[in-house]
C-alpha positions as CSV (number, residue, x, y, z in Angstrom):
1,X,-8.7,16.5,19.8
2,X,-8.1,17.1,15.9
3,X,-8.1,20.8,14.7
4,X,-8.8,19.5,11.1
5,X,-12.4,21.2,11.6
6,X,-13.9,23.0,8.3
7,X,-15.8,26.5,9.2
8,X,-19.2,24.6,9.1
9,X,-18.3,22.1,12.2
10,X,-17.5,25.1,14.3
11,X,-20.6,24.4,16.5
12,X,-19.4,21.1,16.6
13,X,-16.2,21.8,17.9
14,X,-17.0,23.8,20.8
15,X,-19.3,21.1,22.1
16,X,-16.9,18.4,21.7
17,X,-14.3,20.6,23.0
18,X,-16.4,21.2,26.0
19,X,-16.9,17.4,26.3
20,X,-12.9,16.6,26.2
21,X,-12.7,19.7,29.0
22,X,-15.1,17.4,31.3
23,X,-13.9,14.3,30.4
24,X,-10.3,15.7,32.0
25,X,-12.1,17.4,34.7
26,X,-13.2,13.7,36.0
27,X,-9.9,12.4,34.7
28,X,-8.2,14.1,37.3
29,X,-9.6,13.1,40.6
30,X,-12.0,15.6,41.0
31,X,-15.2,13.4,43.2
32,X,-17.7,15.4,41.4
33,X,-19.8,13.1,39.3
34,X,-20.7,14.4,35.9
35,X,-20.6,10.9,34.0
36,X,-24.3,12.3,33.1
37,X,-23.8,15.5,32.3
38,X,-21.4,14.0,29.5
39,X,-23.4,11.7,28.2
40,X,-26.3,13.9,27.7
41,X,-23.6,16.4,25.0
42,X,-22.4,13.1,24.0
43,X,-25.8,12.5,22.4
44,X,-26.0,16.3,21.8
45,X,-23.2,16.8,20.0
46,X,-23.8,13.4,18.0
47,X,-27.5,15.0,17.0
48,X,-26.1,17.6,16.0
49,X,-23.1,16.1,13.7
50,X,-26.5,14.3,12.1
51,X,-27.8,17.7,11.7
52,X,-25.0,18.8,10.0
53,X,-24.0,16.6,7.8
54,X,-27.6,15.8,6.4
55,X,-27.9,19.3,5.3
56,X,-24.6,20.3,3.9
57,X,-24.3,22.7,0.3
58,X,-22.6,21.8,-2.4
59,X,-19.4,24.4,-1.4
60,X,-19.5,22.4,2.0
61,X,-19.1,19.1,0.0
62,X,-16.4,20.9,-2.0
63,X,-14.6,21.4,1.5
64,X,-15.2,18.2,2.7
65,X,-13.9,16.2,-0.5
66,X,-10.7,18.5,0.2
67,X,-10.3,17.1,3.7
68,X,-6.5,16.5,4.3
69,X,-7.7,13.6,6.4
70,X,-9.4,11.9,4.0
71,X,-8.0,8.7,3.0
72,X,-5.9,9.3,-0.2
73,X,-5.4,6.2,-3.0
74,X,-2.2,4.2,-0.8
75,X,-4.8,3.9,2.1
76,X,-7.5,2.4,-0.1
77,X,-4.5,0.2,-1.4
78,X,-3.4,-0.9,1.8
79,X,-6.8,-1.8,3.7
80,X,-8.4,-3.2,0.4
81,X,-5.3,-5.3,-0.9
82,X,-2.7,-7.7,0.0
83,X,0.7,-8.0,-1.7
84,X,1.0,-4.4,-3.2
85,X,3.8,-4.1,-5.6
86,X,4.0,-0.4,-6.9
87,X,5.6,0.0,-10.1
88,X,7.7,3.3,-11.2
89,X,8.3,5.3,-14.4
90,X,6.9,5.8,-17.7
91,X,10.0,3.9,-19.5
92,X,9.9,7.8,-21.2
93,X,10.8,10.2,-19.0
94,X,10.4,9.4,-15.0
95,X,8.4,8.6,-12.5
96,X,5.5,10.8,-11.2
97,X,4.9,10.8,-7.3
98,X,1.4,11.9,-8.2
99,X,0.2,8.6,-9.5
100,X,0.6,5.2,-7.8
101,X,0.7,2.0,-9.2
102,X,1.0,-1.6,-9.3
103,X,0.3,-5.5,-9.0
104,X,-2.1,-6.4,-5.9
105,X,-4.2,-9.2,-4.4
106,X,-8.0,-8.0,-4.0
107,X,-10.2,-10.4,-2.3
108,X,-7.9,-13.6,-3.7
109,X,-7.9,-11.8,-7.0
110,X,-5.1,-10.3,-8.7
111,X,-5.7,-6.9,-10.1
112,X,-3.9,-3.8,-11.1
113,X,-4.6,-0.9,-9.0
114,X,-4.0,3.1,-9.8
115,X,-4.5,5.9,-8.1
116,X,-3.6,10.0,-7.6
117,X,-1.6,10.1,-4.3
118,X,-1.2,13.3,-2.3
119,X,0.2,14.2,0.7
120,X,-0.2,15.0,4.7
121,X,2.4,17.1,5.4
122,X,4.4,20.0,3.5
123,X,7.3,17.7,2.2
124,X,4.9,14.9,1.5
125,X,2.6,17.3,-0.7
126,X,5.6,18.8,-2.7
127,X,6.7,15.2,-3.3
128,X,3.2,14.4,-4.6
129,X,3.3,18.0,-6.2
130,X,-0.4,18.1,-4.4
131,X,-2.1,15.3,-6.4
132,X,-1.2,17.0,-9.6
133,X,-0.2,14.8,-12.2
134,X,2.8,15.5,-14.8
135,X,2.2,13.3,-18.4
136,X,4.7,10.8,-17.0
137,X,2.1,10.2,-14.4
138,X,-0.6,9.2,-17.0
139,X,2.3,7.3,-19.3
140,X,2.9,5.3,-16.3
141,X,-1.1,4.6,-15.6
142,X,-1.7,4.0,-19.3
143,X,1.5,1.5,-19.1
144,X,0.4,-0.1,-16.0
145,X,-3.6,-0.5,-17.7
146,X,-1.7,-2.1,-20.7
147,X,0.0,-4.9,-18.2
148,X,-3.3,-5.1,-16.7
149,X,-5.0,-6.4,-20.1
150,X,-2.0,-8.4,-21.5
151,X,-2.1,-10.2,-18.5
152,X,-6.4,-10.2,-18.2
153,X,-5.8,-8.4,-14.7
154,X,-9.0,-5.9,-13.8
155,X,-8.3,-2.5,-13.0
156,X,-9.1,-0.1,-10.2
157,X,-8.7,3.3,-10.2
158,X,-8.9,5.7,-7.3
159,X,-9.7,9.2,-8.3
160,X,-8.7,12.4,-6.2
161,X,-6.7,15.6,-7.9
162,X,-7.7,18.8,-8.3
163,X,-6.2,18.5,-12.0
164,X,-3.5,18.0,-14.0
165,X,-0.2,19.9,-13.5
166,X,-0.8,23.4,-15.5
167,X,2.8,23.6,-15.7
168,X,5.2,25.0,-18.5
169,X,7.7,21.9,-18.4
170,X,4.0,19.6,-18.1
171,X,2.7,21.0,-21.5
172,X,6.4,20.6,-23.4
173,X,6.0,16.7,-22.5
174,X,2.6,16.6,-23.7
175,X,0.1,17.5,-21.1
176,X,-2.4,17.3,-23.4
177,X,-1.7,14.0,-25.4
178,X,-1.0,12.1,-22.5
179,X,-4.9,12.6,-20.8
180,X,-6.3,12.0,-24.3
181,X,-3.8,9.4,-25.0
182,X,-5.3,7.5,-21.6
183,X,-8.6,8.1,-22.5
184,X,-8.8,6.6,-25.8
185,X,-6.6,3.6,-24.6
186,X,-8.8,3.0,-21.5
187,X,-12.0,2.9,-23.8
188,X,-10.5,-0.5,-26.0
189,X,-9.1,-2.4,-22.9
190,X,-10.1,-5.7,-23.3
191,X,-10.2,-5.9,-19.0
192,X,-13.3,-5.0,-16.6
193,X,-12.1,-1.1,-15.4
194,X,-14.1,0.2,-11.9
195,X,-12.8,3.7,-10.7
196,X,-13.7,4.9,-7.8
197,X,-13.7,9.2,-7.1
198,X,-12.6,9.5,-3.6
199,X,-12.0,12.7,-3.1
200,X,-11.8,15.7,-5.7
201,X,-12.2,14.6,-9.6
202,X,-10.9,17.5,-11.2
203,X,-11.4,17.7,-14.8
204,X,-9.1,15.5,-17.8
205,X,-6.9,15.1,-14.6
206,X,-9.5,12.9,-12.9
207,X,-10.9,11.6,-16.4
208,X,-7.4,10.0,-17.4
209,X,-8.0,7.4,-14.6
210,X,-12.1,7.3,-15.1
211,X,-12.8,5.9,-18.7
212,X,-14.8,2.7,-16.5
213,X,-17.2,0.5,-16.9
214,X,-18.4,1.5,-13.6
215,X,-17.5,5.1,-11.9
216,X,-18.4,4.9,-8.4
217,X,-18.6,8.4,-6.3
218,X,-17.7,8.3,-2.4
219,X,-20.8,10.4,-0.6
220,X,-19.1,13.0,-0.1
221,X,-16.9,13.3,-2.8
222,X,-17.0,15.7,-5.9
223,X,-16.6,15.6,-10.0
224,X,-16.4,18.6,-12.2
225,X,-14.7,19.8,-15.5
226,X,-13.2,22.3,-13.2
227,X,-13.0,23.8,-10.4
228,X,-15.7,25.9,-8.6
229,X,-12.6,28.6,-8.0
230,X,-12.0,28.5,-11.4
231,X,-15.7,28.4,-12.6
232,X,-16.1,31.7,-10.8
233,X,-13.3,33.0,-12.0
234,X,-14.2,32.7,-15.9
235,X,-17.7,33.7,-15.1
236,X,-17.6,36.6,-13.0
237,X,-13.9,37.5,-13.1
238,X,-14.3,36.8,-9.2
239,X,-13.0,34.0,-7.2
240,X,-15.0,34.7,-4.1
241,X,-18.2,33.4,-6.0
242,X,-16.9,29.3,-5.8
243,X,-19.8,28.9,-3.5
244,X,-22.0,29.9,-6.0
245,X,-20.1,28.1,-8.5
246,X,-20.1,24.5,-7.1
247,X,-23.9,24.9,-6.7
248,X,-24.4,26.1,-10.6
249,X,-21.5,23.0,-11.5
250,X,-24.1,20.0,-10.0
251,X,-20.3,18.3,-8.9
252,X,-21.6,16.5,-6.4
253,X,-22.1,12.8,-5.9
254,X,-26.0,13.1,-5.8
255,X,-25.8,15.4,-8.7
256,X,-24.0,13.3,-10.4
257,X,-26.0,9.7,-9.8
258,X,-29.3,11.8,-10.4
259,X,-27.4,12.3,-14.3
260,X,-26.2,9.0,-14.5
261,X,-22.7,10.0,-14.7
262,X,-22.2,7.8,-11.6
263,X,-23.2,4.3,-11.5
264,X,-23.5,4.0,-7.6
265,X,-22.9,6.7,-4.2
266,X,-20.8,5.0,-1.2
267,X,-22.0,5.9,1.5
268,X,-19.3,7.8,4.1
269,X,-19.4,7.6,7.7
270,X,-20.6,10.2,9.8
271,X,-19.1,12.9,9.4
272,X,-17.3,12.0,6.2
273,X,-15.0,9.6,5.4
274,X,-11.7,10.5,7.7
275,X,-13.8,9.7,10.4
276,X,-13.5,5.9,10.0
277,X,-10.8,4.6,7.3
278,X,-11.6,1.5,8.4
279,X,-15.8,1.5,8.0
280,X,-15.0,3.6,4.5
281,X,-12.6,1.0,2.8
282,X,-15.3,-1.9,3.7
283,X,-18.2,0.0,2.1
284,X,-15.5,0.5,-1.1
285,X,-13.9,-3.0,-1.1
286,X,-17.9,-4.6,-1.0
287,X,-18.9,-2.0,-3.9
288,X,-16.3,-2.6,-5.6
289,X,-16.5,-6.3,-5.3
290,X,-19.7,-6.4,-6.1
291,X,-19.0,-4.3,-9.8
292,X,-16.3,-6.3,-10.6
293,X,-18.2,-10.1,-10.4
294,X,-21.0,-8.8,-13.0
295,X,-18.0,-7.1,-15.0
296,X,-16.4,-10.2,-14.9
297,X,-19.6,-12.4,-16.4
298,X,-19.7,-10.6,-19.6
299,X,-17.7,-11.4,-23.2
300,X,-15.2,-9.2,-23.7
301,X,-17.0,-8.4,-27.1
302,X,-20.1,-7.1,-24.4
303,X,-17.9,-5.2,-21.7
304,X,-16.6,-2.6,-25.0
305,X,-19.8,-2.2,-26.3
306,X,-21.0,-1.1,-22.4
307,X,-18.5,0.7,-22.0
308,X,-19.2,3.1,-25.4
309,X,-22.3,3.5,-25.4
310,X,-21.9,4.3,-21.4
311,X,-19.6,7.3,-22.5
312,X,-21.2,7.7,-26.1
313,X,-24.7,8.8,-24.2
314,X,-23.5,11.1,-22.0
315,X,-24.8,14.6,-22.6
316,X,-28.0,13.2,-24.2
317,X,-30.9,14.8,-24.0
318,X,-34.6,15.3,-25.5
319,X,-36.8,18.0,-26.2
């Protein structure tokens, strides 16, 4: 049994733990029959996940868009895609482990496909330096978006980092530039642009990959200027108070549907989307698909003006 559970599945746990304790118990000989007993906190302990997990707060989503089980971008790439080539570098300075990239095949269509990588393990997340982006990492997305319309290629995006690297040797290259860089870019790309948040979409980090025609939130995922750690931080000078935060920051996919800010929720498999990587790349691959043949029926002259007056709006509001 996995140990990945957050504080909120700990009634949960016990019961399936109890099930796995009878389900060894028959496993090993014993002539008792409890095949009914089981099946009975089977359906208990699926009611109850259903209980759970139609009720859960905004700090529970928070966890759950954190999962380090969730499927990260290179999953999505490798269950939605065939032929992946990743490219490297930002022909500047190097090549970020943060961001992924490169040529694919999705559905018999070539595309260009970009997303924030992190990792499973200690070594892998250093490597990744946690989904954290440097500038090379957006030089290298804004390079591979530039193929993508030379070439009339769509573009994906997968969104999921907590932000872009805060780091001294990040903001001598250019930090700064490099998001806003992407973002004005990204709005004049002659190419239909989908992104999909998977995960966390944590401030210009997340919005350097989500200038789109059509931003797409998984259930359970999240989207915020920043963090509900940090929001508390700033606000009350206490960290403890993210809770309170992420309910006062509307991050969530619902939220952000509800605002238009997201043009359609995925729905996640029970239990969120680590559950079934599988079941959660189909419902992305058919969203996705779905975007991209209306994207694809409009002049380019049509997809620009969408795509401004999509951003342009935001924030509007009447007295």
């Amino acid at each position: 049994m996995t140990t990945d559970y957050l504080d909120f599945e700990k009634p949960l746990f016990e019961l399936e733990r109890k099930i796995e304790e009878l389900r060894r118990f028959t496993a090993d000989g014993n002539s008792i029959d409890i095949k009914e007993d089981i099946t009975k906190l089977e359906k208990k302990a699926h009611q109850l996940r259903v209980d759970i997990f139609s009720n859960l707060t905004p700090w529970q989503k928070v966890q759950l868009a954190r999962h380090p089980n969730r499927p990260y971008a290179l999953d999505y790439i490798n269950l939605l895609t065939e032929d992946f080539l990743e490219m490297h570098g930002d022909r500047s300075f190097g090549d970020d482990a943060a961001i992924v990239g490169g040529i694919a095949k999705f559905r018999g269509e070539s595309v260009v496909v970009i997303g924030h990588q992190k990792g499973r393990n200690i070594k892998e997340r250093v490597f990744r330096n946690f989904g954290q982006p440097n500038p090379e990492g957006y030089r290298k997305a804004l390079r591979l978006m530039k193929f993508a319309a030379r070439f009339g290629k769509p573009i994906i995006t997968f969104i999921d980092t907590p932000g872009a690297y805060p780091g001294i040797g990040a903001e001598e290259r250019g930090q700064g530039e490099a998001i806003a860089r992407n973002l004005l870019e990204m709005a004049a790309l002659p190419v239909p642009i989908i992104s999909v948040v998977t995960g966390e979409g944590g401030s210009g980090g997340a919005l350097a990959l989500g200038v789109a025609d059509r931003v797409l939130m998984l259930q359970f995922s999240v989207y915020s200027v920043i963090s509900p750690e940090g929001c508390s931080a700033i606000l009350w000078n206490d960290g403890s108070r993210a809770a309170e935060a992420a309910d006062l920051l509307k991050m969530t996919s619902e939220n952000l549907k509800a605002m238009d800010l997201a043009d359609e929720v995925i729905t996640e498999p029970l239990g969120g989307a680590h559950h079934d990587y599988q079941e959660v790349a189909k419902s992305v691959g058919d969203c996705v698909f779905n975007h991209l043949q209306h994207l694809k029926t409009l002049s380019t002259e049509k997809l620009l003006e969408n795509r401004y007056q999509k951003f342009r709006t935001i924030g509007a509001y009447t007295q």
